[in-house]
N, C-alpha and C positions, 0 to 999 in steps of 0.2 A: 886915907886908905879906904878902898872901896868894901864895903860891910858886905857881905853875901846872907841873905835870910832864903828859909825855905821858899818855897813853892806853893803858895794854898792854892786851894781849892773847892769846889763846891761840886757835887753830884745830886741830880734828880732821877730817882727813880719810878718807873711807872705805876700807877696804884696798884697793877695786877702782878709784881715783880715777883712776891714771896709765894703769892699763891702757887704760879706755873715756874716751878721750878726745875724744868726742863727746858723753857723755851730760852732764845737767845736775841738779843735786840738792838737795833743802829740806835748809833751814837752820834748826837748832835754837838759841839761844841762850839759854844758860844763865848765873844771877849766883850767883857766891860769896853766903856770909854775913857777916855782923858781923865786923872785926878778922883776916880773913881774904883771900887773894889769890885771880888767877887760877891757881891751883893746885887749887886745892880739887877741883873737881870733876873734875878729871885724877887727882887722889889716891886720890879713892873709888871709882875705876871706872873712869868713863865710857869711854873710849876702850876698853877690855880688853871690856867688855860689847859693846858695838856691835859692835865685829871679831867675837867670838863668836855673835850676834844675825844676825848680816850672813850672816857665813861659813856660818851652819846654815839660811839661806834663812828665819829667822823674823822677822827686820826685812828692811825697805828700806834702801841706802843711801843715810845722811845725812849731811850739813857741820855742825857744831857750832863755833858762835862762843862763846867764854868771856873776855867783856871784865872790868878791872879797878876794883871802885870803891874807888880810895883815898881819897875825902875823908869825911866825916861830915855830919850833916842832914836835913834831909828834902828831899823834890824842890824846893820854893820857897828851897834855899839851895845847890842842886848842879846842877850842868846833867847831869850824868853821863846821865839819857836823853834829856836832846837830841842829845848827842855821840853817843850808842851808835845812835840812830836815823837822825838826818841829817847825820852825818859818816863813821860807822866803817860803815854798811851798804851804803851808796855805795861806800864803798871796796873789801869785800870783797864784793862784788857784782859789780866790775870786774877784780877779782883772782881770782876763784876761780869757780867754774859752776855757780853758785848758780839757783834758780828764785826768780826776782822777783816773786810771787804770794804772796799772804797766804794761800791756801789752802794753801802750802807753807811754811809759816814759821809757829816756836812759839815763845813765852818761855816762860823759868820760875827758879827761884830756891829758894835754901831761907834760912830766916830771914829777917834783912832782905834779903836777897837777890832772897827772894819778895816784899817789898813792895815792890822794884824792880819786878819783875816783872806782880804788878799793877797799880802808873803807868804802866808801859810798854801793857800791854796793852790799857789803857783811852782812853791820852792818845792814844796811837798806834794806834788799833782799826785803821785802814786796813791796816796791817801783819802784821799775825796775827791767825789764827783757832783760835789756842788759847793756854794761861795756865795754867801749874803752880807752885801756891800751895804749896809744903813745907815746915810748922812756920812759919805764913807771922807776919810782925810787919808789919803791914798802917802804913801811915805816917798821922800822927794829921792832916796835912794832904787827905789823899786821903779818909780816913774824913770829913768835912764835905763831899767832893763828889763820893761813890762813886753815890748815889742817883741826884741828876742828872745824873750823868758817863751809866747804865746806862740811862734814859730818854730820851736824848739819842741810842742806837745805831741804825744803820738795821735793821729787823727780819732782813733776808737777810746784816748784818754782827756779830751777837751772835755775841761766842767762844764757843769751850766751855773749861768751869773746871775743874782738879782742884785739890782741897784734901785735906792730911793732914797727919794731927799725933800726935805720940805721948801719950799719956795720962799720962804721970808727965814731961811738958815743963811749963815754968815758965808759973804761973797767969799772971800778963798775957800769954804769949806764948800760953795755951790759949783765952786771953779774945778774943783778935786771931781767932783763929778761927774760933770757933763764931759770934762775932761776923757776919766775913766772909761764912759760909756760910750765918747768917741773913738776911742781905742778898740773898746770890742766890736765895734761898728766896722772899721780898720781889719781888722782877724775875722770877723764873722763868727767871734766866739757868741754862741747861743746864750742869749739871756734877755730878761724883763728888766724894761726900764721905767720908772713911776715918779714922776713930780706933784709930789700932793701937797697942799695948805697944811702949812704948820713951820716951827718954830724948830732950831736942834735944842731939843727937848725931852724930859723923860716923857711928857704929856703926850708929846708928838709917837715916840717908840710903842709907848706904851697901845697908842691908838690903833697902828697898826700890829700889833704883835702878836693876832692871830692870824692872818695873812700871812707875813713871817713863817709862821712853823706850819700855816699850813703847803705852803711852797717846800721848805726843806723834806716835806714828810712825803712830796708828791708820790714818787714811787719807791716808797716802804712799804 
């Protein structure tokens, strides 16, 4: 029988959250990868760049949700973005001072992480108006219905996409990309495409991951 455990999750808040407690602020959510926890992206960074980024006036400050997917599959066998979208955004939406507007709201992921990320962004267009595909492993259920998924979007609701990948990362997970980014090529869905040296790797993420947020922050 199939065990059901909570939901974790991790939240970063801005260094200047408690002070302005008036102000209100987008919200980033970001997915671990494969065999990996809500750790991950607390490990590589994220939280140390931001306060850095924040504090020298070159970002905005942002809320960063990093939920946990523990189980395995693709999206027709995991709810994990049903839950992340109409359970846990609800939640921290009323928990924290968040801006409820998809113009303020990003996903993104690395690994399968990213192909969460992509479901998310496409199933749930309503919700964000950007999608950061990193070393992405694009899910073979979504690859059958990425086409008419992106035919389907209202013209004034197409996200914008960043994809990047490292060039000595493993050939199906290179394949998933060029793949992906053919695709938007295909749509003319608006986004950056980047082939940079390096391995799928924390080393590799970690190296870009201010790039990374600073793209999702563009227009915060």
């Amino acid at each position: 029988n199939l065990i059901r455990l909570p939901l974790d999750y991790r939240i970063y808040l801005p260094p200047c959250y408690k002070q302005h407690i008036e102000q209100h602020y987008p919200l980033l959510v970001l997915v671990h990868g494969q065999s990996y926890s809500d750790d991950q992206w607390d490990r590589l960074g994220v939280d140390e760049v931001i306060d850095s980024l924040v504090m020298s006036g070159d970002l905005p400050p942002f809320i960063v949700l990093m939920p946990r997917d523990r189980y395995g599959g693709e999206p027709t066998e995991n709810n994990f973005a049903r839950v992340v979208v109409e359970e846990l955004l609800p939640l921290v939406d009323s928990t924290y001072r968040t801006i409820p507007d998809r113009q303020y709201r990003a996903v993104g992921g690395l690994s399968r992480g990213a192909g969460w990320a992509v479901h998310i962004g496409m199933v749930y267009w309503q919700e964000f108006s950007r999608i950061g595909a990193h070393s992405p492993a694009i899910f073979y259920t979504d690859a059958q219905l990425m086409r008419s998924r992106f035919d389907n979007f209202p013209m004034d609701q197409i996200p914008e996409v960043f994809v990047d990948i490292g060039e000595r990362d493993r050939p199906e997970i290179l394949d998933s990309a060029y793949w992906f980014a053919d695709v938007l090529d295909e749509k003319r869905i608006p986004h950056e495409w980047y082939l940079f040296s390096g391995f799928h790797n924390e080393e590799y993420w970690s190296e870009h991951l201010e790039q990374y947020l600073r793209w999702y922050a563009l227009d915060w």
